[in-house]
C-alpha angles and dihedrals in degrees: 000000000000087000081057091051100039095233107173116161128201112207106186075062120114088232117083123250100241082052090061094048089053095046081041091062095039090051090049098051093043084057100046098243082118116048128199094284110020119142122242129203122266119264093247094041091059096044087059097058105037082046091240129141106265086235085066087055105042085050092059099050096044087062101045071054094053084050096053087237085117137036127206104226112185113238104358077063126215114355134172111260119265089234097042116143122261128184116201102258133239111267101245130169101301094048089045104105113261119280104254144001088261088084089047088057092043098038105035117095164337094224135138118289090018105152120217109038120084123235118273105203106069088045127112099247105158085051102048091039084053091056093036090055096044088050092053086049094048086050095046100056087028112102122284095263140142107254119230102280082211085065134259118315105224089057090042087053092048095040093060092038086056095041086058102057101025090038112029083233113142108199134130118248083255098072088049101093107189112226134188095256126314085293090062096041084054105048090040078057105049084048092058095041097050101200097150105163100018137106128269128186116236133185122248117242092027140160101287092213092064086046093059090044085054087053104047087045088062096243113139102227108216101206116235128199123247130207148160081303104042130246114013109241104180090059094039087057098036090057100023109024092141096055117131102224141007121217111202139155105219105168094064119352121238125267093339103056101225114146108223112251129259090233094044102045083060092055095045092058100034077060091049092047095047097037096038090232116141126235118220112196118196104198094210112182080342092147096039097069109156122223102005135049114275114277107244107260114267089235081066081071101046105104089163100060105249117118123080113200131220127205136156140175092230090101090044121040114001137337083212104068080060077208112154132142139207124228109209129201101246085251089065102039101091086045087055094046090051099054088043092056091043104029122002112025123180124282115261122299105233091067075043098063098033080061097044092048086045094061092029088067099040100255096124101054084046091053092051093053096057096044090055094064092039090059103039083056088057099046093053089045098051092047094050088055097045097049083052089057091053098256134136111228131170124193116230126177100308095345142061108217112226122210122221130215114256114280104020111116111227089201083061095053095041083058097051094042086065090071097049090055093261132116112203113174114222110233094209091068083065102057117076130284098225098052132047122282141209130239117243151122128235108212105199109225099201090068107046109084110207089240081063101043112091090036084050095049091040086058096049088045098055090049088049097053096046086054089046 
């Protein structure tokens, strides 16, 4: 708390020490850091911790007291008065606006048509919030103890048992590496491999937010075409062939749809194994493909070790538990334990273990069934709204890509969706910066309910017209 209050006393000053306590908490509530209610320290607590007499400290606060800035509540103990004054504050680092769009794209929401969060409403929440609860309660009474920076056993376990039978993936649980989301596996990866300065294949179009990572860990990201089949290898390797690694989504390819190819994933890895490049598959909505049963990873395929795969329950359960894991070929897994003791440890174990309990009863697989029908009825149900409205829309992975008539921006219309409660995503963001691009919007299908549907269309219809 006197971090939080920035209480720092000076004790060779003119002024006393209970004075600059005093000056310290006064401070803190005119600029908001302490709200109407909130609950201070006890004296002797924070005399403790400043190092202070507990007298310096009780005569402070009798005389905030005294000020009617705090209040003495038996027994919810000393609070900020509910009239205290308050002056708007400076804006200082943390009010400034984020650095980058990149933040308005991540933190906006949630809104119809948003892509990559999965839809709520279908979920077991009652279900997931009782073992979530149970598994905060079991940390807080477990030993003091630092938590395996790998991740927690029982969901490694759990996670390798799953990949082999959803993903055709055979691995130990020593090889799974819990992460804090995709953003957090990536960047855990790039720091392993170590290819500053050199080049990396990425898909274009691709997702926007692995581009930037590429860049700001030096890499330089050769754009390669996609098409029906995936990445294209052949040109990858025509223009690139000494890259050092390949990024891809083969599952389902983002933002397209588009499921790699059997003759071209083995030409991607016969090129990584000749060339010594790595693969990094990110298996996104690899297990939520509509329609058909999930093609097998590619990392199912890698007998020469050279593919790391990348998975996370942000698509299917919650952004929010920012829970995702790396599979790493046996040759790298004393390199990644290394940089998760010393770097990048897992996220905390209680999430660990809601998530763990969640696949070892069954739930998840469950879950995943379901969702699949929800959002194949979705889908269907977009697309044939779309295509009465004259459009031409193609479903791809969790989105129908709507195209849009020539000359109409589909930055423009993303912007002007957000303020009728809609989130679009402009194709044309995802394509690389250097090359040409394409118009279009993507329509997320997880979170347009069917009762939102037409209202939803008829929106991004009007807006499209009056751009038209």
């Amino acid at each position: 708390m006197a971090d939080t209050l920035n209480l720092e006393l000076d004790r060779r000053a003119s002024t006393t020490l209970s004075e600059q306590i005093r000056l310290g908490i006064v401070s803190a509530i005119e600029s908001g850091v302490l709200s109407p209610g909130a609950k201070l320290p006890s004296w002797r607590d924070l005399a403790a911790q400043l190092g202070v007499a507990r007298g310096t400290v009780m005569a402070a606060y009798e005389r905030l007291a005294d000020e009617q800035w705090i209040v003495s509540r038996r027994p919810s103990g000393t609070r900020v008065a509910d009239h205290a004054a308050r002056r708007p504050a400076r804006p200082g680092p943390l009010d400034e606006a984020p650095p980058s769009s990149l933040y308005r794209e991540v933190l906006s929401g949630p809104a119809v048509f948003q892509m990559g969060i999965p839809a709520t409403d279908c979920f077991p929440t009652t279900l997931f919030a009782r073992l979530r609860a149970h598994a905060a309660r079991a940390e807080a009474e477990a030993p003091a103890v630092y938590p395996d920076p790998r991740g927690e056993p029982e969901l490694r376990r759990e996670i390798a048992a799953h990949l082999a039978v959803a993903r055709g993936m055979a691995c130990t649980p020593s090889q799974v590496f819990m992460t804090s989301g995709f953003s957090g596996a990536l960047g855990l990866v790039l720091s392993v491999l170590h290819a500053e300065g050199r080049s990396a294949w990425m898909e274009n179009p691709g997702f926007f937010l692995t581009r930037h990572a590429l860049d700001l860990a030096r890499l330089n990201h050769v754009p390669i075409p996609v098409d029906h089949d995936g990445i294209d290898v052949s040109y990858g390797i025509e223009h690139a062939s000494d890259a050092a690694l390949a990024l891809v989504t083969p599952g389902q390819q983002a933002p397209l749809g588009a499921t790699l190819a059997l003759a071209r994933r083995i030409q991607l890895l016969e090129w990584a194994q000749r060339s010594g490049a790595w693969v990094i598959e990110d298996d996104y909505l690899g297990e939520l493909q509509l329609g058909r049963r999930a093609a097998p990873a590619l990392a199912s395929l890698d007998t020469a070790g050279r593919v790391i795969h990348i998975g996370s329950f942000s698509k299917t359960v919650s952004p929010a538990l920012r829970l995702g894991f790396v599979v790493v070929p046996c040759e790298l897994v004393q390199r990644f334990a290394d940089t998760v003791m010393c770097l990048a440890p897992a996220p905390g174990p209680a999430v660990q273990h809601a998530i763990a309990e969640f696949m070892r009863e069954g739930h998840y697989m469950r879950h995943l069934r379901r969702m699949k029908r929800v959002y194949t009825a979705r889908s269907e149900a977009l697309r044939a709204a779309l295509l009465a409205r004259g459009y031409t829309a193609e479903a791809g992975g969790l989105a129908v890509l709507l195209r849009l008539p020539d000359g109409v921006s589909d930055i423009t219309i993303a912007q002007q969706a957000r303020a009728e409660g809609l989130a679009p995503a402009p194709l044309s963001t995802w394509f690389s910066p250097s090359g040409p691009t394409e118009s279009g919007l993507l329509l997320g299908v997880a979170t347009a309910s069917e009762e939102w549907i037409e209202v939803a269309c008829d929106r991004l219809h009007r807006l499209i017209t009056q751009s038209s």
